[in-house]
N, C-alpha and C positions, 0 to 999 in steps of 0.2 A: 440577522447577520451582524458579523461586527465589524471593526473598524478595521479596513484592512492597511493603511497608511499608517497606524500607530506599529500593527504587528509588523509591517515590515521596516519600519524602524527601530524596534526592538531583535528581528534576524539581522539587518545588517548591523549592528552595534555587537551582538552574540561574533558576528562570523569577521567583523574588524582585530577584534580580540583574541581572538585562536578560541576558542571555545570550541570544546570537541567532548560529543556524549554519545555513547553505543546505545540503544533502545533495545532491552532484554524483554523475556518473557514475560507477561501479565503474573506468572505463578513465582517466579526469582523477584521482579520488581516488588511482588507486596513481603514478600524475605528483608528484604532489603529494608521497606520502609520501617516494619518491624521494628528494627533498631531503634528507633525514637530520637535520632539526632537534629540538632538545629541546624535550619539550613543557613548558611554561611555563605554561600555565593551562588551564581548563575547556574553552575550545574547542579548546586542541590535544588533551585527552585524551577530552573527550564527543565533540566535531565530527570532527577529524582521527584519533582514534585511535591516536595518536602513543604508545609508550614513554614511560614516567614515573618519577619519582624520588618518592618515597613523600611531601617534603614537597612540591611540585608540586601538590597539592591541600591545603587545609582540612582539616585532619581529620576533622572530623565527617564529608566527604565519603568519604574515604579508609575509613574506619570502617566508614560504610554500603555501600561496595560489596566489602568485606570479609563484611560479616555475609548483604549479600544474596548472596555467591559468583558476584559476578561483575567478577573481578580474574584478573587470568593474570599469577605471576610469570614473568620473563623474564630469565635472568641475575642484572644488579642492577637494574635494571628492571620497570615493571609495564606490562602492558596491559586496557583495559576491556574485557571483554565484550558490553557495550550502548553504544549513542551515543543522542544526543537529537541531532534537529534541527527548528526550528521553522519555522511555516507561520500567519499571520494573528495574531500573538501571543500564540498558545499555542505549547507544547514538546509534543515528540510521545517518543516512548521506542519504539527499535528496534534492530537487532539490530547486534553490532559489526562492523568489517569485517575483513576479506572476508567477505561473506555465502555459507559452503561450506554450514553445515548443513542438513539435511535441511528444518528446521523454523526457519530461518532468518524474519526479521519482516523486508522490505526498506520502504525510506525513499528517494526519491530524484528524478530530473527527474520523471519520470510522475506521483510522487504533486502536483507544483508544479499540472502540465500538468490530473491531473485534477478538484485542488480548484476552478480555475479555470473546469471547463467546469462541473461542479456551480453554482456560483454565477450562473453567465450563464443555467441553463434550471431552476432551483428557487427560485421566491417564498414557495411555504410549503406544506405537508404536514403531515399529523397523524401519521401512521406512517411512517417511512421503513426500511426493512433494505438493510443494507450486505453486499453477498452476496461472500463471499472478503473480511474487511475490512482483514485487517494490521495494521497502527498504528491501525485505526480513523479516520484522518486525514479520511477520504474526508466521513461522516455527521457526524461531531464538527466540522468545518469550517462545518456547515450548523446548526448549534447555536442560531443565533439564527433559525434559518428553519424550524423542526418541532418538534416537542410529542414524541415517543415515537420515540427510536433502538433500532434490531435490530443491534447487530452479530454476524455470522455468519461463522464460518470454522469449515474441517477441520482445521486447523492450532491445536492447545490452546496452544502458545506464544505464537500471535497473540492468541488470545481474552485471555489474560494480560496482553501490553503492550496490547491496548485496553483493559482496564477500567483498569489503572493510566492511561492518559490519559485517558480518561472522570475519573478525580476528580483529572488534573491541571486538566484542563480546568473543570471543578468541577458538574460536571453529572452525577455519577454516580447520581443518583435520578430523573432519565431515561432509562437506557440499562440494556438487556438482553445479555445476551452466549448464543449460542447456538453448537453444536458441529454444523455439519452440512456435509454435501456438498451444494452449491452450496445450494437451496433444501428438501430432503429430510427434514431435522430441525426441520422451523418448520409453522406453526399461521398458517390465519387470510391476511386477505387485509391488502395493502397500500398505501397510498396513493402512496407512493414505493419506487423500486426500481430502488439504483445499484449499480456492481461497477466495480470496475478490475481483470480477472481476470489472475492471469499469461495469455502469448502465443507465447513461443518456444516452438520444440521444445528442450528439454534429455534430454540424456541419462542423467542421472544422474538427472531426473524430481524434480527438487526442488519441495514444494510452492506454493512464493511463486515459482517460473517456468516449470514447465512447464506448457503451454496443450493438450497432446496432439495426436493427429491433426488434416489440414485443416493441416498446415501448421503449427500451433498454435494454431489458430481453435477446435479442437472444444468447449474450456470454454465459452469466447464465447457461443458459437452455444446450448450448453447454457443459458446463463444465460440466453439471450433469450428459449427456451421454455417452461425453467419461470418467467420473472419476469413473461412476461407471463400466464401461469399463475394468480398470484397477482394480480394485481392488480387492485384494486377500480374500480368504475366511474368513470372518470375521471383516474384515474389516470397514471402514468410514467413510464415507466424510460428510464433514463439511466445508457448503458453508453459506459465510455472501455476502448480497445483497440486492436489493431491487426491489420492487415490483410496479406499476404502477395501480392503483384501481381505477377501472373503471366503474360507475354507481354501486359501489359498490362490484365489482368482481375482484378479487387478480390475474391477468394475467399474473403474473408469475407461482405461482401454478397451474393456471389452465392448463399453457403450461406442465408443467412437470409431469402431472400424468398420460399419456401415459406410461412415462418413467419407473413411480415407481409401476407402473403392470406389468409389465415383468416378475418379479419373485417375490420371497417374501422377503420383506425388512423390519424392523423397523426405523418407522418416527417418527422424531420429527422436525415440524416448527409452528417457531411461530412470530408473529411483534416485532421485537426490539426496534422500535421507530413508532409511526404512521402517523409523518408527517415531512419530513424531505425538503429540499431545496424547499420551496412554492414557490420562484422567479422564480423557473421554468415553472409555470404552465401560464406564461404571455406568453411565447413560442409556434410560430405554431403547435408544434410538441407534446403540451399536451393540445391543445386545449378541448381534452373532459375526462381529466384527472380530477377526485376528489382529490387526495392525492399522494404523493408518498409514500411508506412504506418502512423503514428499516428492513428484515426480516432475516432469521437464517432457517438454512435446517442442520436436520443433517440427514444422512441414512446409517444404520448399517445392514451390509449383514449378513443372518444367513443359 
């Protein structure tokens, strides 16, 4: 683990200064690096990721991610290990690019896509748990709309840059951090109950994207069992995900309405995007895929 007192000395000094970076696609972000330019300040070395030249940053910056070990010499050059990008005027702290590792924190259009549906279907909650949270982006976004944040993840790296954005964000005497697979490690019911789970099939099964069988629906579809599991009367959940369409059939939904006959619930989903990562569909594993689908579930218990 690293030093998490240096890194958030480095986000608040980032978020002192107006420092503001959008987090784009893995496949535009390596377009971009492409270009071969020097990085010249904060967002070419926080945002772009860019190679640096040791005065290139502030020292005091330079220092801090020294001390927190997360700097990669490179030649005569450096590379950050972490990047920050912001979302609502807070800075979020997540993992450097290319996101290979295992335990990798990912930051990027989805986390835009799903702050965005958060706010359109949450007015206010008193408990909310962020199940799979990453950057925590997702709950901490809702900050001014809930009394008591859960963020939840398998992934200890993540739990890490969420609590350092929990007291970027300054709110760290609200927010719990839990180690669990999906809902399995947690206590107690909740009033809200969001997740932006990974979706694809990966092969290499890395935590922040692979979504398992089903296509890569299988976490999904988990989440929605146990989250409606949890939830207190009246309650939730509010899942951003996507969906695999298959000669035309939504196999995510079609997996989850088992679920949502159980009892009675009001639904609302719908496609948020209708064709998202197409590169994927050159892959064994979506050989008889038409589309993949960014979709939005929400289910409010009555």
């Amino acid at each position: 683990m690293i030093e998490e007192a240096a890194l958030l000395q480095i986000g608040r000094a980032l978020k002192a200064s107006g420092y503001a970076f959008t987090a784009i696609t893995p496949e535009s972000h390596r377009h971009v690096l492409a270009r071969h330019l020097e990085a010249i300040d904060t967002r070419a070395v926080f945002g772009w990721n860019r190679p640096f030249s040791a005065d290139a940053l502030p020292i005091e910056l330079f220092q801090a991610l020294q001390k927190a070990d997360a700097v990669h010499r490179q030649a005569d050059r450096y590379i950050s290990l972490v990047r920050f990008a912001t979302l609502y005027d807070e800075v979020y702290l997540h993992s450097g690019f290319p996101t290979e590792r295992q335990d990798a924190v990912f930051f990027g259009p989805d986390t835009y896509r799903y702050a965005r549906l958060l706010r359109q279907h949450v007015v206010s909650a008193r408990r909310v748990i962020d199940v799979g949270c990453g950057s925590g982006a997702g709950a901490l976004c809702l900050q001014d709309r809930v009394d008591q944040i859960c963020l939840a993840d398998i992934n200890a790296q993540a739990l890490q840059y969420a609590r350092i954005n929990a007291k970027l964000a300054g709110i760290s005497e609200r927010v719990e951090t839990a180690h669990s697979d999906v809902l399995n490690g947690v206590q107690g019911e909740f009033d809200l109950v969001i997740s932006n789970p990974p979706y694809m099939v990966d092969e290499a099964e890395r935590a922040y994207r692979h979504g398992g069988a089903l296509l890569g629906a299988e976490l999904s579809v988990r989440i929605v069992r146990e989250g409606l599991a949890h939830l207190a009367a009246g309650g939730k959940l509010v899942l951003y995900t996507a969906s695999a369409i298959v000669d035309g059939v939504d196999t995510f939904w079609h997996a989850i309405q088992p679920l949502l006959r159980e009892q009675r619930y009001d639904v609302w989903y719908e496609e948020i995007d209708p064709d998202v990562f197409g590169e994927e569909l050159q892959r064994p594993a979506y050989q008889r895929v038409d589309r993949l689908a960014v979709v939005g579930l929400v289910v409010q218990t009555t």
